[in-house]
N, C-alpha and C positions, 0 to 999 in steps of 0.2 A: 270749960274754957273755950272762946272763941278764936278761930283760927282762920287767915286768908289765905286760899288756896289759887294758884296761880295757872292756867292753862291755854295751852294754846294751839292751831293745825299741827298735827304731825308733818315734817317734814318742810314747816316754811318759818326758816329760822328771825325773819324780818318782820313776822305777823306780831302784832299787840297784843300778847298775853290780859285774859279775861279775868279778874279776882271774884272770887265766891267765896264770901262768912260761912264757917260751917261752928256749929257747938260741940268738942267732939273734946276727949279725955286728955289725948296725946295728938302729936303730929301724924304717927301713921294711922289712925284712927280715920284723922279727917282728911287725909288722902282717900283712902278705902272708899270712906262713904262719896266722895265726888267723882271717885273713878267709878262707881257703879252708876249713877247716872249720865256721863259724859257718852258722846256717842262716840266710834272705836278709832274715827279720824282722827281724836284730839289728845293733848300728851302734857300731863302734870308738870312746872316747869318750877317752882318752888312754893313753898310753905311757913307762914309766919304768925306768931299770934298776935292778936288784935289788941 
């Protein structure tokens, strides 16, 4: 299942959250796999399937 994951700067709550398609089983799955590439500034802000 494809899922949009939504992120954005830690701490600047007016910034544009960025969507990224991930293929992942469930919702925390394709959390996981995006928090492991994101770099440590940035913060998952929601999650939807596609």
């Amino acid at each position: 299942m494809s899922w949009f994951v939504r992120h954005r700067p830690k701490g600047d709550t007016s910034a544009e959250a960025v969507a990224v398609e991930v293929n992942s089983p469930t919702p925390a799955d394709a959390i996981d796999n995006v928090c492991a590439t994101l770099p440590e500034d940035r913060i998952v802000t929601s999650v939807a399937p596609y």
